[in-house]
C-alpha positions as CSV (number, residue, x, y, z in Angstrom):
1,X,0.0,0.0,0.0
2,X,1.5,3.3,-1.0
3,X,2.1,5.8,2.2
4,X,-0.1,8.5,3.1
5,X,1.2,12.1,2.2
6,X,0.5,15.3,4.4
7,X,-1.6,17.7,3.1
8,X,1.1,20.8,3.4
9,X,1.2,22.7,5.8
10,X,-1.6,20.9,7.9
11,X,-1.7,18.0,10.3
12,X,-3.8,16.0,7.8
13,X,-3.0,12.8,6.7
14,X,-4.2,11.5,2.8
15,X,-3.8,8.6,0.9
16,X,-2.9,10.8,-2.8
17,X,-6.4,10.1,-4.2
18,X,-9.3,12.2,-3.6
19,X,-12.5,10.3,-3.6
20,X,-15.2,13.2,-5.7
21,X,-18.4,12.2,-4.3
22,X,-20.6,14.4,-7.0
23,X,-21.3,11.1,-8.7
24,X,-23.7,10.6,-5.0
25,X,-27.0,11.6,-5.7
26,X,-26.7,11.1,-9.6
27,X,-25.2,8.4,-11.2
28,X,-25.0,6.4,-8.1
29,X,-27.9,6.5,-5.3
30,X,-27.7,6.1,-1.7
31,X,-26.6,2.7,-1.5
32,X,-24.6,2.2,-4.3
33,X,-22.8,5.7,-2.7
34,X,-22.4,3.6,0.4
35,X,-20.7,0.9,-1.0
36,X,-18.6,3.0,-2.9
37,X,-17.3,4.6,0.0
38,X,-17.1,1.3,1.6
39,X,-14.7,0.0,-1.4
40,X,-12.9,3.2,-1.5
41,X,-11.9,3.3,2.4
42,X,-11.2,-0.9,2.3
43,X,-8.6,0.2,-0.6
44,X,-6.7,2.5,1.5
45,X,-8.8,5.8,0.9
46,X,-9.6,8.5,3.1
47,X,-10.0,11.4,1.7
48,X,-13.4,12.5,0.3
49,X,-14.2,16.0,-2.0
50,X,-18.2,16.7,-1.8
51,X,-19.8,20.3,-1.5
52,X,-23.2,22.2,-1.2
53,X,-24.2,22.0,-4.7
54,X,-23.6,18.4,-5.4
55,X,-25.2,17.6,-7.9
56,X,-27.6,20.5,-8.3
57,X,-27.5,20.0,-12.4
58,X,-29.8,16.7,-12.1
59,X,-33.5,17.5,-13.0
60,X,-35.4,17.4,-9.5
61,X,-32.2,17.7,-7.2
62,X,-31.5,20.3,-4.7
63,X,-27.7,20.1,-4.9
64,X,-27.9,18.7,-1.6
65,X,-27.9,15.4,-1.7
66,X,-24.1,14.2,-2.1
67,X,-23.3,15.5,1.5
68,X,-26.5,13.9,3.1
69,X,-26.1,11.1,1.7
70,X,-22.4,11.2,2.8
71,X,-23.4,11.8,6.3
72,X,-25.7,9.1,6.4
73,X,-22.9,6.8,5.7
74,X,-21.0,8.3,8.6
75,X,-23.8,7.9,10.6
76,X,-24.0,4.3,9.8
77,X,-20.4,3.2,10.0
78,X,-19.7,5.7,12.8
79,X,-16.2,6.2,11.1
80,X,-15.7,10.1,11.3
81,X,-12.5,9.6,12.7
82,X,-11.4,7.4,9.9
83,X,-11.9,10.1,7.2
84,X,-10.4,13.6,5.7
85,X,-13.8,15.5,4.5
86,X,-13.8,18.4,2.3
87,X,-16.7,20.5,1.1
88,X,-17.2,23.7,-0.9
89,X,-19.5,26.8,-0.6
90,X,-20.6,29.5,-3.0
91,X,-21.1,28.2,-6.5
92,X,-24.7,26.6,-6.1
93,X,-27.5,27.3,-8.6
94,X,-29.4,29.4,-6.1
95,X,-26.6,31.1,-4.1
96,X,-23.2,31.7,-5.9
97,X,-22.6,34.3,-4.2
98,X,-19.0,34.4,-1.4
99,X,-21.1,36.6,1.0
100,X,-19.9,36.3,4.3
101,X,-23.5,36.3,5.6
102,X,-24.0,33.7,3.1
103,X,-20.8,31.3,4.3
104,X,-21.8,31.5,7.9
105,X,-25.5,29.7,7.4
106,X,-23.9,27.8,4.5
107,X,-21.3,26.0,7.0
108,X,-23.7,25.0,9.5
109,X,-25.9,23.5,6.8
110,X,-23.0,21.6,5.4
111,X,-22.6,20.3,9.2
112,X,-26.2,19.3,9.7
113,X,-25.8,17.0,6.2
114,X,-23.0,15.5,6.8
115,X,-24.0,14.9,10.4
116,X,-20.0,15.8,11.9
117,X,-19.0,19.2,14.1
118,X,-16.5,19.9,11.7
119,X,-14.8,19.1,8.2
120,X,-11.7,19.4,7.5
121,X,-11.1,21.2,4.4
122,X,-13.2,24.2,3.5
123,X,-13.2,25.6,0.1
124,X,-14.6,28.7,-1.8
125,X,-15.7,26.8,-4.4
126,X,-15.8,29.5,-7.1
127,X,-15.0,33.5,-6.6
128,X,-18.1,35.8,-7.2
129,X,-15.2,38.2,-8.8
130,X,-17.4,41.2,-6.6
131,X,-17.2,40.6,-2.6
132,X,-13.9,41.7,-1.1
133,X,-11.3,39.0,-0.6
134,X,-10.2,40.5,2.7
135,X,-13.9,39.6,3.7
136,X,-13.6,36.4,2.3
137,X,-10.7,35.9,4.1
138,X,-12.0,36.6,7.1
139,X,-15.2,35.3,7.3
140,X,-13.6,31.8,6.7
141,X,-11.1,32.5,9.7
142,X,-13.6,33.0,11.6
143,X,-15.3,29.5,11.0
144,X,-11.6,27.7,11.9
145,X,-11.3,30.0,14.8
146,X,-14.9,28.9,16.1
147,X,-14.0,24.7,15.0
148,X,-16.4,24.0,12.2
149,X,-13.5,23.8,9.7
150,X,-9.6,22.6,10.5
151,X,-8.5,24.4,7.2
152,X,-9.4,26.4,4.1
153,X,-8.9,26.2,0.5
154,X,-9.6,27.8,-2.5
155,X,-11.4,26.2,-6.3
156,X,-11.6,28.1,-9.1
157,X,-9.8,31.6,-7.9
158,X,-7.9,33.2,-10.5
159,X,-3.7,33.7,-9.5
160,X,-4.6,37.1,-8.8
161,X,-7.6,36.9,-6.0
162,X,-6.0,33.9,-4.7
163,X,-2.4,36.1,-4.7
164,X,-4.7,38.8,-2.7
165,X,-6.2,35.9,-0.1
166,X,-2.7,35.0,0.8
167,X,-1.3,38.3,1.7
168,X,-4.5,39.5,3.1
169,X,-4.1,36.3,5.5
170,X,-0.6,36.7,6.6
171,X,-1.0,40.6,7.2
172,X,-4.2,40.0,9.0
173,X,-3.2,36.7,10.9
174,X,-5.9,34.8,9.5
175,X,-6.4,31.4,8.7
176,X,-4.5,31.3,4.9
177,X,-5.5,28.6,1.8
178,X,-3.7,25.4,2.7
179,X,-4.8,23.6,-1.2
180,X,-6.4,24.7,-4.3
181,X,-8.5,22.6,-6.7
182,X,-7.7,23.5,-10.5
183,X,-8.7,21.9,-13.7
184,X,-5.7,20.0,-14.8
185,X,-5.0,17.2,-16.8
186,X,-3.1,15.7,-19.9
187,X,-5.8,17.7,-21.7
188,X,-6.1,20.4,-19.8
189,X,-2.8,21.6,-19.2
190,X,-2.5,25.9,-19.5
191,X,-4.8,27.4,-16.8
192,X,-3.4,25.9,-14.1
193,X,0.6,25.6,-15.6
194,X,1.2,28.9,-16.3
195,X,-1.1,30.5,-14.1
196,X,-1.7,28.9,-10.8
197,X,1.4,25.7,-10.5
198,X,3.6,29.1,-9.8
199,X,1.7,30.2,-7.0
200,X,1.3,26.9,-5.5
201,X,4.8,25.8,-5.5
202,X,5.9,29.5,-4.1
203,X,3.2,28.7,-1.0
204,X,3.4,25.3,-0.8
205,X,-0.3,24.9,-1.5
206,X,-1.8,21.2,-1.5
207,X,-2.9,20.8,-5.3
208,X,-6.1,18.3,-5.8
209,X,-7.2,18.5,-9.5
210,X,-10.3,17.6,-10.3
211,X,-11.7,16.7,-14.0
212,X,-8.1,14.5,-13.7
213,X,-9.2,12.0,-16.2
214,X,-11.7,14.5,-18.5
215,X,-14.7,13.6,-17.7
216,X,-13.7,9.8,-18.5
217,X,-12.2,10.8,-21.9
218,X,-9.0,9.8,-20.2
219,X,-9.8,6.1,-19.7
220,X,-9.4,5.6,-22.8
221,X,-13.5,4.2,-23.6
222,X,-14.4,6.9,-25.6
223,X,-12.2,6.6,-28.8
224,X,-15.6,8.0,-31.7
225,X,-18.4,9.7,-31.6
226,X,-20.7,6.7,-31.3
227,X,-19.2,5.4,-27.9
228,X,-20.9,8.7,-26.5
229,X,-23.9,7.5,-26.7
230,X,-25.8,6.9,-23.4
231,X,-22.9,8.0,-21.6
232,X,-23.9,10.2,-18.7
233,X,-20.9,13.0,-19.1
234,X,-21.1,12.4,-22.9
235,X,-21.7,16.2,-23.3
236,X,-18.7,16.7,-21.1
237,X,-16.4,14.7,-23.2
238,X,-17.3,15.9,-26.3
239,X,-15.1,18.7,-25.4
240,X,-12.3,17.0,-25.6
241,X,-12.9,15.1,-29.1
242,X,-10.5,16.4,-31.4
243,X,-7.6,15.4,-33.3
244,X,-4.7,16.3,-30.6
245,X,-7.0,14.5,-27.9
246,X,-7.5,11.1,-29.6
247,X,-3.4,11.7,-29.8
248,X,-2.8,12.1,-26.3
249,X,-5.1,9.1,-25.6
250,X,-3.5,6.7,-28.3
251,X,-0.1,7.9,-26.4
252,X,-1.6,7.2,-22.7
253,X,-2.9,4.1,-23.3
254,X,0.7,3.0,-25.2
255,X,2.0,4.2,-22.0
256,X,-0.2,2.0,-20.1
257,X,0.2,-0.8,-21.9
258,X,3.6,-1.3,-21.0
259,X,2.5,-1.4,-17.2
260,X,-0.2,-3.6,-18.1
261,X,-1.9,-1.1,-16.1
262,X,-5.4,0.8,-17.0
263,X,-5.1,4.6,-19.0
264,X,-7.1,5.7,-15.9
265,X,-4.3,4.4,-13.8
266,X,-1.9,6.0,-16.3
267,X,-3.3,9.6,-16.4
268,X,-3.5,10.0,-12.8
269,X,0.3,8.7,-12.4
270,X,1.4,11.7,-14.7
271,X,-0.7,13.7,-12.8
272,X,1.4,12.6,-9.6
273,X,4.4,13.2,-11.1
274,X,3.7,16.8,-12.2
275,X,3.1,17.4,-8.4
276,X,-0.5,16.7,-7.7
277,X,-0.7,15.9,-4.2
278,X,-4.3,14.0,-4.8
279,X,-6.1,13.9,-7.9
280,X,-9.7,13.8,-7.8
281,X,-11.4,10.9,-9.1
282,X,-14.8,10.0,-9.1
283,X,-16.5,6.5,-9.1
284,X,-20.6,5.0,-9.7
285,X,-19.7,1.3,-8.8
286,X,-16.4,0.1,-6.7
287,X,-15.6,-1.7,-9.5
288,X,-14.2,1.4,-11.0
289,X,-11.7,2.3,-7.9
290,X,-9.5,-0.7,-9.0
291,X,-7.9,1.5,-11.6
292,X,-7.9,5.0,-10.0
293,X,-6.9,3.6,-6.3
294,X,-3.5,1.6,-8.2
295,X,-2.4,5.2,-9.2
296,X,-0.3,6.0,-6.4
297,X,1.9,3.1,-7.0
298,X,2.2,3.0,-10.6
299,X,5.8,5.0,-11.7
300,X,6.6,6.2,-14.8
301,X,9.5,6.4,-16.1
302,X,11.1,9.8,-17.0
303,X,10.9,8.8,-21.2
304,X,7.5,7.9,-20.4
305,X,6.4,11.0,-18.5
306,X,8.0,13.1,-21.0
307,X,6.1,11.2,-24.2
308,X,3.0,12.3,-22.2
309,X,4.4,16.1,-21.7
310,X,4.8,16.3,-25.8
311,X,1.8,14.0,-26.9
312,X,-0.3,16.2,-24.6
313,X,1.5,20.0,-25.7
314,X,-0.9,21.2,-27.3
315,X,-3.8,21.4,-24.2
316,X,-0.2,23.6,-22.5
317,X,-0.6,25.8,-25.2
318,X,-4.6,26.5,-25.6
């Protein structure tokens, strides 16, 4: 079993795979949830990503149901203490706003779901580009100063607010972004290389990416149009059909191929080796954590990171 990593600058202890539970609620229900977290922690997991709005896009849902049904399962297995939680406010259909007024009721609801005193990892899930960051800032001290959260983090910040949070937080004394969640992998490389990887290495930031295997394009099922259909992120992985895609897949799955290992497994290795401290992956049945959870221990070799680096070049550039 590979070791556990910290999660820097924090007490917290991961295995380097981050369980995304938005798949609770929609492709999976409450039991088939169950017995994917089940799977997930008798594989060596700990560390699960939900938040408020999971999965608010499914016709008839209230974006609540991933962290209740989450806290069920806690309340069931009575195994708090066995878990890292993280969960996310301000980017649900109804409230996307990072209000402070907002964040204070939307903690104690996250709470009440997921049925704990606390979670671990707090993240603005998505910047509102209006409210004041040293607000921000402060209002999410405030809830690790009063014990609902251990730590904060920031998704979908641009380097510039997020540049703002951190000096705002060590001038003020307050509670700083320990991790960010970016949008990185082998075909979605720029945004977070060139923007945010800087900022992250200067701060020694914790860097769990989600969409790590493109919505599935990156297991390698989806190689023409017609093996979209009936897929439920078909949409999603439309985006990445295109000539330099199917390229970086043929490559990945040469690459895996030599391990005898999965592309999933594959993808999320590179991943690891570009610095990812846990990539988030998502499962419907615990079937599918075979692949994702032998990550960790697959290494590449420095050719075969580097054919990935050039077959996937042009997602660095665009």
């Amino acid at each position: 079993m590979t070791q556990q990593v910290q999660i820097p600058g924090t007490d917290l202890s991961i295995f380097p795979i981050n369980l995304g539970t938005n798949t609770f609620g929609w492709t999976a229900d409450e039991s088939g949830s169950h017995a994917v977290l089940d799977a997930f922690l008798a594989a060596g997991g700990n560390f699960l990503d939900t938040a408020e709005s999971y999965p608010a896009w499914v016709p008839g849902n209230t974006g609540r149901e991933s962290e209740t049904i989450i806290g069920s399962w806690l309340a069931a297995r009575d195994n708090r203490d066995k878990v890292v939680i993280a969960t996310k406010v301000g980017d649900h259909p109804d409230h996307k706003t990072q209000d402070p007024a907002y964040i204070r009721t939307a903690i104690d609801a996250s709470l009440e779901r997921l049925q704990t005193d606390y979670v671990d990892l707090y993240y603005a899930h998505r910047d509102d580009e209006v409210t004041p960051i040293a607000e921000v800032a402060r209002v999410f001290d405030e809830i690790v100063r009063a014990g609902k959260a251990r730590y904060v983090a920031v998704s979908n910040y641009s380097k510039d607010r997020l540049a703002e949070w951190l000096a705002v937080a060590e001038h003020e004394n307050l509670a700083a972004p320990v991790a960010i969640q970016p949008q990185h992998s082998l075909v979605k490389r720029r945004e977070y290389e060139a923007e945010l990887r800087p900022l992250a290495q200067e701060h020694n930031l914790g860097v769990f990416t989600y969409f790590s295997l493109a919505a599935g394009f990156l297991t390698g099922k989806y190689r023409t149009e017609d093996d979209l259909e009936g897929a439920s992120r078909g949409g999603m992985v439309q985006g990445y059909f295109s000539a330099e895609g199917l390229k970086a897949v043929d490559e990945l799955v040469a690459v895996a191929e030599a391990h005898d290992a999965a592309p999933a497994t594959a993808a999320l290795a590179w991943l690891l080796a570009k610095g990812a401290t846990a990539p988030i992956v998502s499962a419907r049945v615990p079937e599918q954590l075979d692949a994702l959870m032998a990550a960790p221990g697959l290494a590449l070799t420095a050719d075969e990171i580097a054919r990935l680096d050039r077959a996937s070049a042009p997602f660095a550039r665009a």
